[in-house]
DRENDO-1510 file (C-alpha; in Angstrom, 1 decimal, always signed):
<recs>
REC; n; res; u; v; w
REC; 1; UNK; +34.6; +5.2; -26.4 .
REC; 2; UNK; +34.4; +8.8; -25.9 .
REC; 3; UNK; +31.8; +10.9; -28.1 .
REC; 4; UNK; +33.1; +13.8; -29.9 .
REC; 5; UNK; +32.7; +17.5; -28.4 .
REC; 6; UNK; +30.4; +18.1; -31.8 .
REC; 7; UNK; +28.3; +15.4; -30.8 .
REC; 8; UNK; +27.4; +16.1; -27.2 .
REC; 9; UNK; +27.4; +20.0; -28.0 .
REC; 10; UNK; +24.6; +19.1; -30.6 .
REC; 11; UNK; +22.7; +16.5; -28.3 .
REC; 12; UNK; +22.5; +19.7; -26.1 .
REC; 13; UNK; +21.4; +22.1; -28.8 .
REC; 14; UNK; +18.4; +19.4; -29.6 .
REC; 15; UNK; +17.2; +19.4; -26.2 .
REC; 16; UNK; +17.1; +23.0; -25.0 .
REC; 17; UNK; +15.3; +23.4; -28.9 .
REC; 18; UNK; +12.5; +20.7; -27.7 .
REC; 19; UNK; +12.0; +22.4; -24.4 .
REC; 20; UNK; +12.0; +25.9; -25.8 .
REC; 21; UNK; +9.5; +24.8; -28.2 .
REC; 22; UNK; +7.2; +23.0; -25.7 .
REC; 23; UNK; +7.2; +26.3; -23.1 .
REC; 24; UNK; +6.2; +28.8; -26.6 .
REC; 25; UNK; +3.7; +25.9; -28.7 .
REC; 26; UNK; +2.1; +24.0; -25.6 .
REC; 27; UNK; -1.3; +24.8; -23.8 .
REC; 28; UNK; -3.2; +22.5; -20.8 .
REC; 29; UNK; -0.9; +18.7; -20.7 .
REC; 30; UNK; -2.4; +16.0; -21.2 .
REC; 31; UNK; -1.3; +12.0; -20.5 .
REC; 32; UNK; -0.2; +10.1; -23.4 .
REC; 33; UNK; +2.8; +7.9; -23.1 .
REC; 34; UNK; +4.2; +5.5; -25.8 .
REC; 35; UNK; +3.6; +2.1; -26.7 .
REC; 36; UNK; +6.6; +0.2; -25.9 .
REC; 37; UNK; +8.8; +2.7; -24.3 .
REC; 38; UNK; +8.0; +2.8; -20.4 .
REC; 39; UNK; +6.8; +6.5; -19.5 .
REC; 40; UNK; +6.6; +8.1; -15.9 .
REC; 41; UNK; +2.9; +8.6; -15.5 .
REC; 42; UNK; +0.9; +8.0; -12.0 .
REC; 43; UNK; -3.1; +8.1; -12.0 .
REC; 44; UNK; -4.2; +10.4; -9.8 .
REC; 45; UNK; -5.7; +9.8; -6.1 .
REC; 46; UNK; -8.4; +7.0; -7.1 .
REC; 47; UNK; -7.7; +6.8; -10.8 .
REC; 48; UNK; -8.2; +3.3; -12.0 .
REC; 49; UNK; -6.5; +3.0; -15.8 .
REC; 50; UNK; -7.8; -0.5; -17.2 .
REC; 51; UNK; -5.8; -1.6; -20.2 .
REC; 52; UNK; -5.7; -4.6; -22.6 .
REC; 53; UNK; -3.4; -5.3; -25.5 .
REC; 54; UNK; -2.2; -7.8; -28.1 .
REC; 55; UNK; +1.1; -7.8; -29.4 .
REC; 56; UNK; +2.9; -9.7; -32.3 .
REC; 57; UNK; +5.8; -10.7; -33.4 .
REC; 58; UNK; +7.1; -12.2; -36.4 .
REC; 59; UNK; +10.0; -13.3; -38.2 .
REC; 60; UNK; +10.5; -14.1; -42.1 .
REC; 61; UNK; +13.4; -15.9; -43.4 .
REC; 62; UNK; +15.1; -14.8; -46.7 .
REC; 63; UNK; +13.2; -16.4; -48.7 .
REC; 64; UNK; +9.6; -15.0; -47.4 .
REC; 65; UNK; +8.5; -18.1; -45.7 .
REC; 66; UNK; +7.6; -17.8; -42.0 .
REC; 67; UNK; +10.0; -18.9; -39.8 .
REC; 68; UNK; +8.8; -17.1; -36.1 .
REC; 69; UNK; +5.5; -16.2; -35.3 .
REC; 70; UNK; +4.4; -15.4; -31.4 .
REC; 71; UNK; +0.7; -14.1; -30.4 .
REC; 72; UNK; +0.5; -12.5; -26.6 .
REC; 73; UNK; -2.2; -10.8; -24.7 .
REC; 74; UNK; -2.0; -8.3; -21.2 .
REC; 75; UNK; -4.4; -7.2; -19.2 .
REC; 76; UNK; -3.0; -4.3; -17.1 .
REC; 77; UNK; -5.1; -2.1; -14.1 .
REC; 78; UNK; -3.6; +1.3; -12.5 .
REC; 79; UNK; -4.5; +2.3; -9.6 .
REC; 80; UNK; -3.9; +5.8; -7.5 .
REC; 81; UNK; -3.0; +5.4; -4.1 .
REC; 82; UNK; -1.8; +8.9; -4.3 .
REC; 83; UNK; -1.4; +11.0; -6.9 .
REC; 84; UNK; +2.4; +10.7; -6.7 .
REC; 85; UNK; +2.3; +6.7; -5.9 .
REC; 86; UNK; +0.7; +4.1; -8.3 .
REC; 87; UNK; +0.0; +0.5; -8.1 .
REC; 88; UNK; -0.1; -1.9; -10.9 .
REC; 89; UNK; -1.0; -5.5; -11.7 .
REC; 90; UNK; -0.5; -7.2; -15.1 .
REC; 91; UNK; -1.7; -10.9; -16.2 .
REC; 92; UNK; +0.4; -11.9; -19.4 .
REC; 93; UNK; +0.0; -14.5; -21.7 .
REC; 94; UNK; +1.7; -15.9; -24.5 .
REC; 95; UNK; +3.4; -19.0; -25.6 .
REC; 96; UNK; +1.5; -21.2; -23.5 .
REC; 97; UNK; +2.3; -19.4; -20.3 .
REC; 98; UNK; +1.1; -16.9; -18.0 .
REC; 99; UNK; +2.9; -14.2; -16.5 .
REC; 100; UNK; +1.6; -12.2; -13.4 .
REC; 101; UNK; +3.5; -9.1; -12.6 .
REC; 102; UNK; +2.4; -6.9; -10.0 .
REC; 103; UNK; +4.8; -3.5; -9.8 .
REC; 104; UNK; +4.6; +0.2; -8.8 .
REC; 105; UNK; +5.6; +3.4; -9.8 .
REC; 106; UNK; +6.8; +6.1; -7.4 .
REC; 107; UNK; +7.0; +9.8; -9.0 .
REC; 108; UNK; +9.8; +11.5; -7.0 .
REC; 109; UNK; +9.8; +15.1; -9.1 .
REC; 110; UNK; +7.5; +16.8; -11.1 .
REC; 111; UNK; +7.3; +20.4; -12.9 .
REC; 112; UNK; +4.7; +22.1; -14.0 .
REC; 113; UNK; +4.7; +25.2; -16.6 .
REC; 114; UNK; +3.0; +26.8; -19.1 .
REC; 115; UNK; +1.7; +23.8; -20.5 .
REC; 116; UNK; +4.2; +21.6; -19.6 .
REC; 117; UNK; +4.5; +19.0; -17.2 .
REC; 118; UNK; +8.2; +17.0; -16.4 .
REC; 119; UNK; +8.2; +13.5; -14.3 .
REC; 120; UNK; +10.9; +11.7; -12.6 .
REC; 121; UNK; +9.4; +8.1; -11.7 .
REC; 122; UNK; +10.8; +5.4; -10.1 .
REC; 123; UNK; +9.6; +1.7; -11.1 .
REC; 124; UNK; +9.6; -1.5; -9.7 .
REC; 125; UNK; +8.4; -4.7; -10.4 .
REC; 126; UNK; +8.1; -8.3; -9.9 .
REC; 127; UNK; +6.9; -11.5; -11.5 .
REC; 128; UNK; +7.6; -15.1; -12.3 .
REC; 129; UNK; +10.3; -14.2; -14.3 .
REC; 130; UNK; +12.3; -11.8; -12.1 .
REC; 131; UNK; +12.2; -9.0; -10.6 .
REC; 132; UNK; +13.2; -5.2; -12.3 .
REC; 133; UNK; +13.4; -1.8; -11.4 .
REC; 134; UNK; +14.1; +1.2; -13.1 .
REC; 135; UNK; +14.2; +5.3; -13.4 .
REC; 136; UNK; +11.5; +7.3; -16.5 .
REC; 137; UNK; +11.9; +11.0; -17.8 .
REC; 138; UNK; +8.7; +12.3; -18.9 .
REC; 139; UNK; +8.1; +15.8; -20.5 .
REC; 140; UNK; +4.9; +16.1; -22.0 .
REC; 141; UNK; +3.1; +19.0; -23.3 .
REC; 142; UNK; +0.2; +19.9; -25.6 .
REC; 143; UNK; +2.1; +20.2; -28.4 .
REC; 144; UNK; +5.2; +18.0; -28.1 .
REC; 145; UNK; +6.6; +15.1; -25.7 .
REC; 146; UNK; +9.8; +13.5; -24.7 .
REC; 147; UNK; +10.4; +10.2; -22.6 .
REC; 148; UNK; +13.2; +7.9; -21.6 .
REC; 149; UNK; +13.6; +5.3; -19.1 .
REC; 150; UNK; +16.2; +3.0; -18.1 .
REC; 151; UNK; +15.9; +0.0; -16.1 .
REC; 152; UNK; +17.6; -2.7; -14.5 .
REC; 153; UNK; +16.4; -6.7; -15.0 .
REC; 154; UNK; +17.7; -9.3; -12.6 .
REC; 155; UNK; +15.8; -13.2; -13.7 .
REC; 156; UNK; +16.3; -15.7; -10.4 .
REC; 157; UNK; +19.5; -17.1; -12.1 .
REC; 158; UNK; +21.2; -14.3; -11.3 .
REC; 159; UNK; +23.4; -15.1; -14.2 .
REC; 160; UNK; +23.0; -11.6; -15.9 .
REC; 161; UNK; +22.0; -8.3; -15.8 .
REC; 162; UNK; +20.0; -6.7; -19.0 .
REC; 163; UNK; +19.8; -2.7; -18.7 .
REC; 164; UNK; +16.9; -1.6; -21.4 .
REC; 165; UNK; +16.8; +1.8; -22.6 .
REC; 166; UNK; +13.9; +3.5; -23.7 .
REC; 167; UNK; +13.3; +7.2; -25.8 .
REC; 168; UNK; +10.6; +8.2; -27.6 .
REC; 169; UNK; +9.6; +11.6; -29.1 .
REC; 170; UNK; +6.1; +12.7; -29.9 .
REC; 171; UNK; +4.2; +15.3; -31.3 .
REC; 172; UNK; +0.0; +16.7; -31.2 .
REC; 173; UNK; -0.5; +17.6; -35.4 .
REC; 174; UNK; -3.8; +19.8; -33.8 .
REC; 175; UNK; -4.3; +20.7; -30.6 .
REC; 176; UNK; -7.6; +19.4; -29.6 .
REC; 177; UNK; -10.2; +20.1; -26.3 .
REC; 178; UNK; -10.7; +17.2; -23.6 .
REC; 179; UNK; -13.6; +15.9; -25.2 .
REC; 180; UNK; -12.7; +16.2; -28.8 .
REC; 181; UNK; -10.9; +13.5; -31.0 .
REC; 182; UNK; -7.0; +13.6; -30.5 .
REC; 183; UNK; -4.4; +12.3; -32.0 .
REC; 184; UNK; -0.7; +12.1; -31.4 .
REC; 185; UNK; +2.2; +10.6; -33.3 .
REC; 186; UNK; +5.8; +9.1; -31.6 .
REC; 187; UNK; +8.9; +7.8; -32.9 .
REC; 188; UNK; +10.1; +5.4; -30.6 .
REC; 189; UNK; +13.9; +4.2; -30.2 .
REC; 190; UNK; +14.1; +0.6; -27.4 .
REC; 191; UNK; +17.8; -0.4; -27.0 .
REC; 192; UNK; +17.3; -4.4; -25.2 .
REC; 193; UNK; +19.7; -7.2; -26.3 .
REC; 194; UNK; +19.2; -5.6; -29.5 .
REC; 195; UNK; +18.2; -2.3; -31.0 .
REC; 196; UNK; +14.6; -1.4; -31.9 .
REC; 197; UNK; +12.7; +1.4; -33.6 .
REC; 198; UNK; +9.5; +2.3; -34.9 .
REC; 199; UNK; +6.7; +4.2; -34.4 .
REC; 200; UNK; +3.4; +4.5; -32.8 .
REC; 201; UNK; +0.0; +6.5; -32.9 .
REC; 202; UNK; -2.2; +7.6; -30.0 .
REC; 203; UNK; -6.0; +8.8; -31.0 .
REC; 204; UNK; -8.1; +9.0; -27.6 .
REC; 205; UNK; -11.8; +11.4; -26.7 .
REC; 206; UNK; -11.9; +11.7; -23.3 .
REC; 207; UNK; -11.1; +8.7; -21.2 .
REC; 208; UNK; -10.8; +6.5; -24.0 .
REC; 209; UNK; -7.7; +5.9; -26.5 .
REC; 210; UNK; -6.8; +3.2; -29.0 .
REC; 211; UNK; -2.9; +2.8; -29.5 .
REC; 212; UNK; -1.2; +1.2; -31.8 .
REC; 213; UNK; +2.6; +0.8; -33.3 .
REC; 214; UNK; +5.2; -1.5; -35.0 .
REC; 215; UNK; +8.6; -2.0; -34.1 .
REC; 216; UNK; +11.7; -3.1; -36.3 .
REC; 217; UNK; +14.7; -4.9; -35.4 .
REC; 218; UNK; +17.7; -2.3; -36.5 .
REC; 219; UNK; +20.2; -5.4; -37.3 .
REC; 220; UNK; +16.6; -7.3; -39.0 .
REC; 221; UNK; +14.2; -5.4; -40.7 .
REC; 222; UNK; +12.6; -9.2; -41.5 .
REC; 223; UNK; +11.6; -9.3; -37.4 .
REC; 224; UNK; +9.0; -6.9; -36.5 .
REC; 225; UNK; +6.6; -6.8; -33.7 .
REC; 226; UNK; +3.1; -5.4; -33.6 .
REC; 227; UNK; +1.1; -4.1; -30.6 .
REC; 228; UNK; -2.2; -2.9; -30.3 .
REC; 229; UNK; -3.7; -1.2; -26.6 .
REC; 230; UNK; -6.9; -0.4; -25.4 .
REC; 231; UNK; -6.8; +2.5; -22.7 .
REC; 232; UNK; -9.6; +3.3; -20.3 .
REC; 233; UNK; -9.8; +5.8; -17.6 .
REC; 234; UNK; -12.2; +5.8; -14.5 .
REC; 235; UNK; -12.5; +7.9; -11.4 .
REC; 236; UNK; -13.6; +5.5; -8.5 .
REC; 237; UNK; -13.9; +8.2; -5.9 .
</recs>
């Protein structure tokens, strides 16, 4: 199905307004990335990023009894091998099982302006599960950011192929100094065998930021999921 000319000439029009805005409103850019939309940030050469969250999900029949309730729990490191080349490794677990993933993320462009900083990244990783691998936009600033990602997810079956799509917008209400409270606020859009939005909030000091957000299911509002992370930054060398 084509889009109409209207469409895509006003998809344009929304763009080159977010980047005009983030050259004339952004100062220093700083790393924040949404909750459950992947981003394209690498740490830099010896950055360790140590991260833990919790995530929920629940489901409620019509009639407001429960009818789906899951509970998991990830413990992610970062590391820098170079400050274009990351490496990760995850330990999930949830519904009696555990899940380790160990991936990278390989940052093929970047831009930096006034205040602005765009990232092309690829991803790859593999688990018990499958493997997957994937491409994520970044464009953050100090006062407004933009990501999107999509990525390709091929289980052992090889009986299908899921293709996830990511976006997210965020914006900085105040601009803040490196080691003064911050806060900033995304709207987050994840397109998996279903569609998901919702929103998520980012308040960090320093090397330290507490994220959290919700998600809703776009066909049902009764299924939600809720995801807390813990972020911590070190610099081993």
């Amino acid at each position: 199905m084509k889009l109409p000319l209207r469409c895509l000439r006003g998809t344009y029009i929304l763009l080159l307004s977010f980047f005009a805005c983030s050259y004339l409103f952004s100062g220093d850019a700083l790393c924040h990335e949404p909750l459950f939309v992947e981003g394209a940030r690498t740490m830099w050469k010896g950055g360790l990023m140590l991260e833990f969250s919790w995530e929920h999900e629940k489901m409620k029949k019509e009639n407001g009894f429960e009818f789906l309730k899951n509970n998991s729990f990830e413990l992610e490191t970062i590391y820098g091998i170079t400050p274009n080349i990351s490496v990760r490794a995850n330990l999930n677990a949830g519904n009696s099982e555990i899940n380790p993933i160990l991936g990278t993320r390989i940052r093929f462009f970047r831009f930096d302006g006034f205040g602005l900083q765009e990232s092309l990244s690829l991803n790859f990783a593999v688990s018990s599960k499958g493997s997957r691998g994937g491409i994520s936009f970044a464009s953050e600033g100090r006062r407004f950011y933009l990501f999107s990602f999509f990525s390709g997810e091929l289980p052992h079956s090889f009986q299908k192929l899921e293709i996830p799509f990511g976006l997210a917008f965020g914006i900085r209400p105040y601009l803040a100094e490196y080691d003064q409270p911050d806060l900033v606020i995304l709207t987050e859009f994840l397109r998996t065998e279903s569609a998901f939005f919702g929103f998520s909030v980012f308040p960090s000091i320093k090397n330290f930021a507490l994220q959290g957000g919700i998600l809703f299911e776009a066909d049902n509002p009764n299924f939600w999921i809720f995801k807390i992370n813990l972020h911590i930054h070190l610099n081993l060398f």
